[in-house]
Structures are given as structure tokens and as C-alpha cells.
N, C-alpha and C positions, 0 to 999 in steps of 0.2 A: 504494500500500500504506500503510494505515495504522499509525503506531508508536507504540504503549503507554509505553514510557518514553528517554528521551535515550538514545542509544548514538555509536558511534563505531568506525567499518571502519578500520584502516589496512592499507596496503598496499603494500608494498615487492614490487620485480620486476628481475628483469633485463631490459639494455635490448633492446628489440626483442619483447618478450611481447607488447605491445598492453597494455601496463596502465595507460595514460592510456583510451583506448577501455574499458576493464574498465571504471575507476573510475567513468567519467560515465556507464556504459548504468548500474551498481549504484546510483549517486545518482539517478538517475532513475529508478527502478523503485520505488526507495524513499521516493522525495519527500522526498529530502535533501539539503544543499549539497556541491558537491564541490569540497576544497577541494585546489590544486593551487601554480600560478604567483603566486597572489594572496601567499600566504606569504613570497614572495621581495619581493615588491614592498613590502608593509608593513615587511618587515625595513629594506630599503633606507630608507623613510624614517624609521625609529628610529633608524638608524646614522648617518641624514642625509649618505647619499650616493647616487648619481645609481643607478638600477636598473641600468642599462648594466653600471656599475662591478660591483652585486652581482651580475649574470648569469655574468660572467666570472669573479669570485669563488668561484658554487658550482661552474664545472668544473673548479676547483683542487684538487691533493690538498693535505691536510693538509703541513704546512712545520715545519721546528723551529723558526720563529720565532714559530706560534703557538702551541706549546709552552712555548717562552720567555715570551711577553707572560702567557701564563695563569697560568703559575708566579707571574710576577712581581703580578701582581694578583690574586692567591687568599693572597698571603701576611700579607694583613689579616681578620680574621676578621667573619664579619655583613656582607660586601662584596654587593649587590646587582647583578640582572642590568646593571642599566643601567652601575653602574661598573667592570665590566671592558671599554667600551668604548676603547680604546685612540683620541686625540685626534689623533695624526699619520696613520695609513697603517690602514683596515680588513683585517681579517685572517679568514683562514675561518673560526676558532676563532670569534672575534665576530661573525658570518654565524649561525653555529649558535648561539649563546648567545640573540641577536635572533629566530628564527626559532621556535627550543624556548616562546620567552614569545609570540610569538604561537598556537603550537600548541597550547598550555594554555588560553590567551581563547578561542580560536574552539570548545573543548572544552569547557568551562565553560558555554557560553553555548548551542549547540544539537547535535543530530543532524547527522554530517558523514560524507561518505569521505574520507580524507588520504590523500594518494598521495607517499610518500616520504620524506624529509630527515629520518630515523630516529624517526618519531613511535610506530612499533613501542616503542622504548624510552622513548623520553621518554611517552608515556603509559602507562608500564606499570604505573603505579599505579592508574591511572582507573577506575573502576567501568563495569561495563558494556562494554569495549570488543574487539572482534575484531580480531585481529594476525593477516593473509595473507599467504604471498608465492607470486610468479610466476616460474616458470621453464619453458622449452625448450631444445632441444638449438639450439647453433649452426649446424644445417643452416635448420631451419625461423626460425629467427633473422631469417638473411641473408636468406633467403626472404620474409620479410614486408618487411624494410629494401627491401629493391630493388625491391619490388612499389610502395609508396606513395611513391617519392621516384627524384629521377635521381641513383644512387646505384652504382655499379659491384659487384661481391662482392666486392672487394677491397678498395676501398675501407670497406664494410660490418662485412665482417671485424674493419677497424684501428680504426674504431668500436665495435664494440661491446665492445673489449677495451680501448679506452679508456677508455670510460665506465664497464664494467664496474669497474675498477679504481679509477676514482675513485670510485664508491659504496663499494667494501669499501675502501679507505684512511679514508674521511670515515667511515665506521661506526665501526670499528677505533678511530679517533682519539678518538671521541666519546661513543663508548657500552661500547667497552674488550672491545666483543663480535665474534663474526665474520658477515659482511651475511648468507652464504648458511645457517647454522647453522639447520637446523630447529626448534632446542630452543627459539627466539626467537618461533618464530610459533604460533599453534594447529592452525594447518593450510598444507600445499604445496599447487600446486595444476600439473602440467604444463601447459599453456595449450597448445603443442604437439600433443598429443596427445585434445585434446578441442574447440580451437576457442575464439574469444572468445565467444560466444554462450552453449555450454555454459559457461562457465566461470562467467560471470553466473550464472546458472541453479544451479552448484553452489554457488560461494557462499550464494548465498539460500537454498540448500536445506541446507547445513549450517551456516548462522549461527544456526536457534536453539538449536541444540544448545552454546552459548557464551554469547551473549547476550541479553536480552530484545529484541526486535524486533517 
């Protein structure tokens, strides 16, 4: 598909929708990058610590010491992303501050899908962009979780209210919004109830009712 002028899909989901599978069949269909993991890994070396360390980093909820650390370095005014980076111990507060200024470069520069780390808000400014999210009932959830992985339902369960839970604390923390709040996106989309395939398919079919594409 060809695209007329720059845009940008983000796409927030809860876990188990299939919304890594969304994102890259929608970047694909549209002959655009999709940009996912890469975000974490460039963060890692602006913060110039090992990825490993950042992986572990973004399944942390939010802490009050990086409440503390951000206080304490926003108390200078005209303070840039780079020097809130705290020199002793990375903190997920500086994870996200690192990640927001790559999400702005790779926005900036071309047509992307972004799948997550609250690019929904952090580009909320941006011209041109569509804000998704993906949800299902916890039945069909667990249902996809134990189908692609050797993964018990119980196990799947404490998963995805895991995960869950540290997407809406890291939102919460960073964007002062709530993850599942419809009033954030342009459009819900069940995934559940219609399928990854369909859902592709809706999207594209109501994104230009939002953006040029």
C-alpha cells in the first residue's frame, strides 16, 4: 500500500491480544517499519547499560525511588532528557525518559507502527498519528497464551495479570493517565471477538477516517 504522507499507528494492548502479530501483519501491509524491541535496545545504549539490565528494567513497576530521583533532577529548570540520567543505578523513570526521545527520532524521521511503552501519549502531539488499543476477555486471553507457548492456565492467568499490571502502573506513572481508558485512544478494538486477521483488516479500514494514509 502506498502512503501519501508520514503517519504513525501506535498501539497499546493487553497482554495476550496478539498485538505484536497485529502490529507487524499492519507494518506490513502498509510498507512501514514496525517498531517494537529495537526501542529498548537503543535506550539501553543511551543509558549505556547492558540490554539485559534494560529488559529486566521495563518488567518493573514504577518505585518511589524513581519518583524521588525525578523530583530531585527536574528541580533545575531547562534540565535536558539526557541529564536526568541518574550516574549510579538506572531507574525505570530513566528507561522511559531514554525510550520517549527515541520514540520522537524514529517519528520524526519516517512512517512506523509502535507497539507500546506509552507512545499513545508521548506522541500525542504529533501530526498525523493513530492511537489503538487491544483488548479481550481473559478467557480467550489464556486461550491464545497456552496455545503458542508451554505454558499451563494457570500459570497464564498469573501472567497476564502480571504484566497487565505493570503496563497500567508504568502508564499511570508516566503519563498521569489510566493504560485501559478509552478516552486515550481513537478507537478499541476487541481482538477477541473478531480475530487477528480481522483486526488488521479493521484497522486499515478505519484508519483513514483519523489519519492520512
Amino acid at each position: 500500500m502506498e502512503t501519501k504522507d508520514k503517519f504513525i499507528i501506535t498501539i497499546n494492548r493487553q497482554f495476550g491480544t496478539g498485538g505484536r502479530a497485529i502490529g507487524e501483519q499492519l507494518a506490513k501491509r502498509l510498507n512501514v517499519r514496525f517498531v517494537d524491541k529495537e526501542i529498548l535496545h537503543f535506550a539501553a545504549k543511551l543509558l549505556e547499560i547492558d540490554k539485559g539490565v534494560a529488559e529486566k528494567l521495563s518488567k518493573k513497576k514504577p518505585s518511589w525511588w524513581d519518583d524521588f530521583v525525578n523530583f530531585c533532577t527536574t528541580t533545575t529548570n531547562n534540565i535536558s532528557i539526557e541529564n536526568k540520567y541518574d550516574q549510579i543505578e538506572p531507574t525505570t523513570r530513566q528507561l522511559f525518559y531514554a525510550q520517549a526521545k527515541i520514540i520522537k527520532e524514529i517519528a520524526e524521521m519516517e512512517s512506523c507502527v509502535i507497539i507500546g511503552r506509552c507512545a499513545f501519549d508521548i506522541l500525542k502531539d504529533t501530526p498525523n498519528t493513530l492511537k489503538v488499543f487491544l483488548h479481550s476477555s481473559d478467557d480467550v486471553r489464556i486461550k491464545r497464551i497456552t496455545g503458542i507457548g508451554n505454558m499451563t492456565e494457570e500459570k497464564a492467568k498469573d501472567t497476564i495479570k502480571e504484566i497487565d499490571s505493570v503496563r497500567e502502573s508504568y502508564t499511570k506513572a508516566y503519563t498521569n493517565k489510566f493504560w485501559w481508558d478509552a478516552r486515550n485512544y481513537d478507537f478499541t478494538i476487541d481482538v477477541g471477538k473478531i480475530g487477528v486477521e480481522k483486526t488488521v483488516d479493521k484497522i486499515l479500514e478505519m484508519a483513514p477516517f483519523f489519519i492520512n494514509i
